[in-house]
C-alpha positions in Angstrom: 15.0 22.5 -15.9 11.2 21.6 -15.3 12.0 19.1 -12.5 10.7 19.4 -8.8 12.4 18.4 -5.6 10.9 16.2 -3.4 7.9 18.1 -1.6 7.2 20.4 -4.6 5.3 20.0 -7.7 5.7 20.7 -10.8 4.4 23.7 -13.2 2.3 21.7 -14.8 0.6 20.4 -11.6 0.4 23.7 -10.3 -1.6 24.7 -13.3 -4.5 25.2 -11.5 -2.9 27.7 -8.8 -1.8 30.3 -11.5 -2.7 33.8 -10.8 -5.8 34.6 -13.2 -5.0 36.8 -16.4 -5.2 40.8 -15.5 -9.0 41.5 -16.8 -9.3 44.3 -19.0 -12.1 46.9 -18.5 -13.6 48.1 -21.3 -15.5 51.1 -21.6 -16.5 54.1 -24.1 -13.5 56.3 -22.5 -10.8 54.1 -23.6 -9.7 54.6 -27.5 -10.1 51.5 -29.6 -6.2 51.7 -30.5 -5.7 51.1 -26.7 -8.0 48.5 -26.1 -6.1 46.4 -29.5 -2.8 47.3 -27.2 -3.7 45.4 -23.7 -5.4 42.8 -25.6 -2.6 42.1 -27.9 -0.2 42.2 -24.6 -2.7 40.1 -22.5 -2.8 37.4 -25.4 1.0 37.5 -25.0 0.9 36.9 -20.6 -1.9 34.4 -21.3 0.5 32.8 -24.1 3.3 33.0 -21.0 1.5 31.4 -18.5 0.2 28.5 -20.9 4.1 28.0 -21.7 4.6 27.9 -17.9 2.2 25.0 -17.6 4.0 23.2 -20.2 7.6 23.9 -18.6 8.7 25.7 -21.2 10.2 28.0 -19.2 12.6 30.3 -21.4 9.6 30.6 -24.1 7.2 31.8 -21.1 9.7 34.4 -20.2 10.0 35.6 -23.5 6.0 35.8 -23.8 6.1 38.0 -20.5 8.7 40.2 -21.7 6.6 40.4 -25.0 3.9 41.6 -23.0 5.7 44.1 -21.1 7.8 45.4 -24.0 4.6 46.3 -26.0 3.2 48.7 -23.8 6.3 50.4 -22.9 7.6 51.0 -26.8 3.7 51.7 -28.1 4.2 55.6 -27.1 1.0 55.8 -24.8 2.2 57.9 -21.4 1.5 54.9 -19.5 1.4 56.8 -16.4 -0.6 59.6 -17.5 -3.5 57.0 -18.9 -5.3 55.8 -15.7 -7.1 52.8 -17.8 -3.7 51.5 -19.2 -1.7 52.5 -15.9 -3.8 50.3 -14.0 -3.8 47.5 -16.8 0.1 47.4 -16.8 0.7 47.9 -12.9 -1.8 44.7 -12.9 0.1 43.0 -15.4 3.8 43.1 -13.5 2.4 42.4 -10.6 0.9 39.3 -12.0 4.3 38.3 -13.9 6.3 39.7 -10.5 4.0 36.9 -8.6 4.5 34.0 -11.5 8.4 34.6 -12.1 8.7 34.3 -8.0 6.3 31.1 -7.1 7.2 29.0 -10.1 10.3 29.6 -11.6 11.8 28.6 -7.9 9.8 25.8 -7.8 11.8 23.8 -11.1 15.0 23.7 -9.2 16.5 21.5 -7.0 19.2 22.1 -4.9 21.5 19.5 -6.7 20.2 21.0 -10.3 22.5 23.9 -10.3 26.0 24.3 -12.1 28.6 25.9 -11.6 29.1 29.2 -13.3 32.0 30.2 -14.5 31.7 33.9 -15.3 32.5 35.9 -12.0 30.4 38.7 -12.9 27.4 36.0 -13.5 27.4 35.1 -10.0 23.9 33.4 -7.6 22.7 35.3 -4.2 21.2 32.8 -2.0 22.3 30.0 -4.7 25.5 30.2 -3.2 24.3 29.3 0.1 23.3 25.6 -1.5 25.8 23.7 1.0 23.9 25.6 3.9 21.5 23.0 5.9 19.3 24.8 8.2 18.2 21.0 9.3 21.5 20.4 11.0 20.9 23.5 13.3 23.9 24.7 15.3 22.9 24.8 19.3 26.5 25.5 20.5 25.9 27.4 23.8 29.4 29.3 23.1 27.7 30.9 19.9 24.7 31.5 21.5 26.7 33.7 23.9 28.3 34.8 21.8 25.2 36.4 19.4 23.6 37.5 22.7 26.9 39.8 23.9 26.8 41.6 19.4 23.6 42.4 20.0 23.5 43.7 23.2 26.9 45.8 21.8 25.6 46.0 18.1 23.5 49.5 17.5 21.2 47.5 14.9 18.3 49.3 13.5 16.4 46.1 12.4 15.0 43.6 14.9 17.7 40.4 15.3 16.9 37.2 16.1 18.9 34.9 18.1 17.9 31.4 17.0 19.4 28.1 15.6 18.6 29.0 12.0 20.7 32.7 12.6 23.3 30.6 14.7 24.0 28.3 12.0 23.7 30.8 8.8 26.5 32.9 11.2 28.8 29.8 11.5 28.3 29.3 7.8 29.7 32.6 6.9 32.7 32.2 9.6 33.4 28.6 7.6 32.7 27.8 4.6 31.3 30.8 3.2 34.1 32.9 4.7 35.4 33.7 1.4 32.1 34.7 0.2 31.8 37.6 2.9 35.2 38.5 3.0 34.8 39.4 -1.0 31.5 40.6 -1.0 32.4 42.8 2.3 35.3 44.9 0.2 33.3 45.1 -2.8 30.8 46.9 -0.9 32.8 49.7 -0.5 32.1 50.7 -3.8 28.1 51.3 -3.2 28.2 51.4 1.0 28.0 55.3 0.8 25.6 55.6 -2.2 23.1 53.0 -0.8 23.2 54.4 2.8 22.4 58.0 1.6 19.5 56.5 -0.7 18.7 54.3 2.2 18.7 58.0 4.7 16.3 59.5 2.1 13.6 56.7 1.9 13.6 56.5 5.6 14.9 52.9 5.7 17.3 51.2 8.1 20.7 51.2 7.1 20.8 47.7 7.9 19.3 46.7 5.0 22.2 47.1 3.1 23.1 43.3 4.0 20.1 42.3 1.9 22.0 43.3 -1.3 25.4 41.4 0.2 23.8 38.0 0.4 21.9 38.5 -3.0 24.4 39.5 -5.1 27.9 40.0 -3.2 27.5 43.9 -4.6 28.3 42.7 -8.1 25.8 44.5 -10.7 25.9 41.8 -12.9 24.8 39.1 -10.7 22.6 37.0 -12.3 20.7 34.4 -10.9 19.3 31.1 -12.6 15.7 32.7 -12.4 17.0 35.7 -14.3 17.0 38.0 -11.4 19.7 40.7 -11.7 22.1 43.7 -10.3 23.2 44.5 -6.9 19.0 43.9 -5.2 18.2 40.7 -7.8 14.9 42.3 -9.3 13.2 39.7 -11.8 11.9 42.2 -15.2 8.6 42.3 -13.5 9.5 43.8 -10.5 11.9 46.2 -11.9 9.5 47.6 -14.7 7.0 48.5 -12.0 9.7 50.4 -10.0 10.9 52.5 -13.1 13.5 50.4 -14.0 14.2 50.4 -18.2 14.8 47.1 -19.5 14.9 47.4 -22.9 17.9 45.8 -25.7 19.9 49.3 -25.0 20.2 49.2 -21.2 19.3 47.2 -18.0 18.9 49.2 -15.2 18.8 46.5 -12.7 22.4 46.6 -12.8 22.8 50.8 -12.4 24.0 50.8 -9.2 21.9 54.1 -8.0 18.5 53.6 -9.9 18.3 49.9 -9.0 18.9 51.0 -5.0 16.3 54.1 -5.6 13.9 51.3 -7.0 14.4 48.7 -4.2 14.2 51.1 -1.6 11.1 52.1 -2.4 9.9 48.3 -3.0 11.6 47.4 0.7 8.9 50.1 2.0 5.6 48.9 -0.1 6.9 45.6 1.5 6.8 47.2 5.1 3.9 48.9 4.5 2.0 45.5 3.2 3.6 43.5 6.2 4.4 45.9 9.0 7.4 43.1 9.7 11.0 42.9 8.7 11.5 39.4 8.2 8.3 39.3 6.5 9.6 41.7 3.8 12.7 39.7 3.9 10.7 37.0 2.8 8.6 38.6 0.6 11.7 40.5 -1.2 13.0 36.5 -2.1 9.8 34.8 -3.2 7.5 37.7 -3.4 4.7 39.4 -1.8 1.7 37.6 -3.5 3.0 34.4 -2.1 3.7 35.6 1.4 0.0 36.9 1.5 -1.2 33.8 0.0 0.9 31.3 2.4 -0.4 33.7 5.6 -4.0 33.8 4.3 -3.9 29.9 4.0 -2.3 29.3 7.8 -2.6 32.1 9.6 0.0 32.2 11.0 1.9 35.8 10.7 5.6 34.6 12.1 8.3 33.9 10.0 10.0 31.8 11.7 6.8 29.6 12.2 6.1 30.0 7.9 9.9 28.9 7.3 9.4 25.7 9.4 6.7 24.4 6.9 9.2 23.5 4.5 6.3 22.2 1.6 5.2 25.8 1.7 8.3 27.8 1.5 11.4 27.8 -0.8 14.5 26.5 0.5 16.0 29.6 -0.9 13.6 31.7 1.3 13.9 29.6 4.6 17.5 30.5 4.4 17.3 34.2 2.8 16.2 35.5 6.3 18.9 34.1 8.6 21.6 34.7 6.2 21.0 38.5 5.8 20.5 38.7 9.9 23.9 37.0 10.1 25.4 39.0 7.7 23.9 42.0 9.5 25.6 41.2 13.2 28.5 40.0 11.1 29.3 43.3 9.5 28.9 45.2 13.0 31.6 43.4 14.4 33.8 42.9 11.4 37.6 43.2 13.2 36.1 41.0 16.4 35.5 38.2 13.8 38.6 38.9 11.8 36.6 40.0 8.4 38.6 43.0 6.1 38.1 47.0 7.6 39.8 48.3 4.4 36.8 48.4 1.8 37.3 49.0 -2.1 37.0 52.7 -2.3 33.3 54.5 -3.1 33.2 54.7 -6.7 33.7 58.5 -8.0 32.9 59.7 -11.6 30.8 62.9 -13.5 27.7 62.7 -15.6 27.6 63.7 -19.1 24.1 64.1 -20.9 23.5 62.2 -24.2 20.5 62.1 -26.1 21.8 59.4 -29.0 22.8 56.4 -28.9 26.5 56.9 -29.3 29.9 54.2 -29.7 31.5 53.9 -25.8 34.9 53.6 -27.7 34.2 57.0 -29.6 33.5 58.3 -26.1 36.9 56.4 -24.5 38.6 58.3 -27.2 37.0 61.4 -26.5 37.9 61.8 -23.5 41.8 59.7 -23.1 40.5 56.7 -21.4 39.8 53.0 -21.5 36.5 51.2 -22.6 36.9 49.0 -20.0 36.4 52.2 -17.5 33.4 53.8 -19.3 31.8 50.3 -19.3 32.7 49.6 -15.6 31.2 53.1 -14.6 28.2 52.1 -17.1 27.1 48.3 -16.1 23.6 49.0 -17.2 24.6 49.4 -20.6 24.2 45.9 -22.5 26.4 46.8 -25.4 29.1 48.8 -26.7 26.7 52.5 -27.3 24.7 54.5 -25.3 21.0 53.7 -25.3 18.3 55.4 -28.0 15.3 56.5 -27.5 16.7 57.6 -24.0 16.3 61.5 -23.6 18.9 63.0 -21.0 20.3 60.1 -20.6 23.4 60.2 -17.8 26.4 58.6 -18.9 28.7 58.1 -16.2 32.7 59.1 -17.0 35.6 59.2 -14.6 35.9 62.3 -12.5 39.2 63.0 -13.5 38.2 63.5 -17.1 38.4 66.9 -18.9 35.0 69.0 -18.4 36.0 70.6 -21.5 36.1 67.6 -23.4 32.7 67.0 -22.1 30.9 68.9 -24.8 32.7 66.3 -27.8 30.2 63.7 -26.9 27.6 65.0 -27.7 29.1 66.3 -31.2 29.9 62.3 -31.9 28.2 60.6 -34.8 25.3 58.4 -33.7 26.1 54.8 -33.7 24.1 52.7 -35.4 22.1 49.1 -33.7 22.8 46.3 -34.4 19.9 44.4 -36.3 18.4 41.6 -34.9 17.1 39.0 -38.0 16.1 36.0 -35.9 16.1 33.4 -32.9 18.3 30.1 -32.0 16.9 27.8 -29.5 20.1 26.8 -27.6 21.0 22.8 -28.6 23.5 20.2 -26.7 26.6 21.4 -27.9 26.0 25.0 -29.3 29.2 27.3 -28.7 28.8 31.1 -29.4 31.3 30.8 -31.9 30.1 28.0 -33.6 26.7 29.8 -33.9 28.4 33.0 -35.2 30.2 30.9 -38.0 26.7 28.8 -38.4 24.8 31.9 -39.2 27.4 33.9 -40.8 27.6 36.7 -38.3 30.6 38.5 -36.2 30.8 36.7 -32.7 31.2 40.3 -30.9 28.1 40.6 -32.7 26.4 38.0 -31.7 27.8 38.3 -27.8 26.4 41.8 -27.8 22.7 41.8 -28.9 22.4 38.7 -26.3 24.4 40.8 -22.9 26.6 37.7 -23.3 30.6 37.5 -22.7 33.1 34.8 -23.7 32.5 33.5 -20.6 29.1 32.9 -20.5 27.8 29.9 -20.1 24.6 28.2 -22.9 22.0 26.3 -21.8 20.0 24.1 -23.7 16.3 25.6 -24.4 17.8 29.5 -23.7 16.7 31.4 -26.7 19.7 33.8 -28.6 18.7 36.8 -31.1 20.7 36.1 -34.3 22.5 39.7 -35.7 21.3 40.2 -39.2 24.4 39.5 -42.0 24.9 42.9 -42.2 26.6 43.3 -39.4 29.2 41.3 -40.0 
């Protein structure tokens, strides 16, 4: 962390470049309590972004989602107050922009490790071992892409090119096992994203955007913090409705988080009038898109992706990958990939006001906590979320609509208190921390969305469970 690749600069000497600080118009209509409220949160961005300038990257995210976190829990209708609507749509957008342009540009390709939690699993950082520099030009393959499309029914424009050539032979090679995995594991989502996709008025095609992002696992998490089945960063996924909170991440709810990319997917086509562009623009983000057309000209992607001291490495190859994937999955038994798909997901929706235990509900209703929490991934610990009205928990659909009415009769559970921050050290183990701080390790695992699993790194910053708890 904090180190450039060769071509790129740092943070720190890209200081200058950061987006300016949302301004903050004040005027006799807006209440003095409200103006205190976006200037305590814009102290806490302008705190972020001098973080960012010293590296401190895990700090900086912390100030943004500071910043964030204070308008959403100060109990103004953000939406129904045009002076602090505007200030907070500014105020993601900005973040959205940061998170995108510098976070990418700490990493090199040979900086990243290996994860070892399955759920906790890269997009594009899987592709790492694909070189778009050694381009494949085997005639064969170029016949080969010219006979799917002129057979495939594709409802986005495909390219046939060297970088779409050698992103294909990837995924026939080396990444074979990637697409063979992530294909069957989209069965569970395929129909639920295609009748989202029908209703926004979005090609269905698009679908292979979330395959090469996250392999349709909701918990995906990338090294930027992106998340869930479409990788939204916190900034992105506030402005789209997403809750983030301690409670519940909705990046990883399989139907809000497709609803909410959807809709960003058309802002995107709106902005660019371009698929690849949005492509693009979905990896690295639209303020840097504008900013790297503004500054060349140049409107083609294929043209931006050759500058490769402009663009990310993880963009360059975003595009080719997902228009690979895309002819891929239209000719899945011609190139020997799986038919047989995990089946769609199926379950009911019980409304719960109160946070309540998920092994209370298991009980409830004669199954597993394992299943409530696989039909609930949004859900970052063990209760339902408060201060969540009509919230829609999600239960198998072979459950007892009798016993549905017991849930909402169960006790509320109570939170687990947070009494202070660690600042991740060489060496630190969960359970060495729990027994450091006197606190129960499930404890500790579940105010930080962490499994046994997961992996520390040095600088990432854990909440500490009050004693209390334990």
């Amino acid at each position: 962390m904090g180190k450039s690749s060769p071509g790129q600069t740092s943070v720190a000497e890209n200081a200058d470049a950061l987006i300016p600080c949302p301004e903050i118009v004040m005027n006799a209509g807006v209440p003095t309590e409200m103006s205190d409220l976006m200037l305590a949160s814009r102290a806490k961005f302008v705190e972020g972004c001098d973080l960012i300038q010293n590296d401190d990257i895990d700090a900086a995210r912390a100030s943004f989602d500071a910043a964030v976190d204070m308008l959403l829990s100060s109990g103004w209708g953000i939406s129904q107050t045009p002076h602090l609507d505007a200030f907070f749509k500014d105020l993601t957008l900005q973040i959205r922009d940061i998170e995108s342009d510098y976070f990418f540009s700490l990493y090199d390709d040979d900086d990243w490790e290996e994860e070892e939690d399955d759920e906790d699993v890269p997009g594009v950082e899987n592709f790492l071992d694909l070189d778009l520099n050694v381009v494949l030009d085997d005639p064969a393959m170029r016949i080969a892409l010219s006979t799917a499309l002129r057979q495939g029914n594709f409802d986005i424009p495909i390219d046939v090119n060297g970088p779409v050539a050698t992103s294909l032979e990837y995924f026939l090679n080396r990444g074979r096992k990637y697409f063979e995995e992530a294909t069957v594991r989209s069965g569970l989502y395929r129909p639920l994203i295609e009748q989202i996709f029908r209703e926004e008025k979005l090609p269905l095609d698009l679908i292979n955007l979330a395959l090469v992002e996250s392999a349709f696992k909701t918990q995906a998490l990338s090294r930027a913090r992106a998340r869930g089945l479409w990788q939204f960063m916190q900034g992105t996924a506030v402005r789209y409705g997403l809750k983030v909170t301690s409670d519940i991440d909705e990046r990883s709810d399989p139907e809000k988080s497709t609803r909410a990319a959807a809709r960003y997917l058309k802002d995107l086509y709106e902005m660019f009038g371009d698929w690849n562009l949005v492509l693009a623009a979905y990896n690295w983000g639209e303020g840097n898109i504008r900013r790297l057309i503004e500054r060349t000209g140049v409107t083609d992607f294929w043209q931006l992706s050759s500058m490769p001291r402009r663009m990310p490495a993880e963009t360059r190859k975003h595009v080719p990958l997902i228009l690979a994937s895309t002819i891929l999955s239209h000719n899945s038994e011609k190139y020997g990939f799986p038919t047989e798909l995990e089946r769609p997901l199926s379950y009911d929706t019980v409304v719960v006001s109160k946070p309540v235990d998920l092994g209370e509900v298991a009980k409830t209703l004669n199954t597993s906590l394992d299943e409530i929490k696989r039909l609930n991934p949004a859900l970052r610990g063990s209760r339902t979320p408060a201060r969540y009205p009509n919230f829609l928990l999600k239960v198998p659909s072979d459950s007892d609509p009798e016993l549905y009415a017991l849930i909402e009769k169960l006790p509320e559970a109570p939170a687990i208190a947070v009494d202070g921050k660690h600042k991740v050290e060489k060496g630190d183990t969960l359970s060495a921390l729990a027994q450091k701080y006197g606190v129960r390790l499930a404890d500790l695992q579940e105010v930080n969305n962490l499994t046994a699993k997961s992996i520390l790194r040095i600088g990432m910053m854990l909440d500490i469970p009050a004693r209390s708890s334990k």
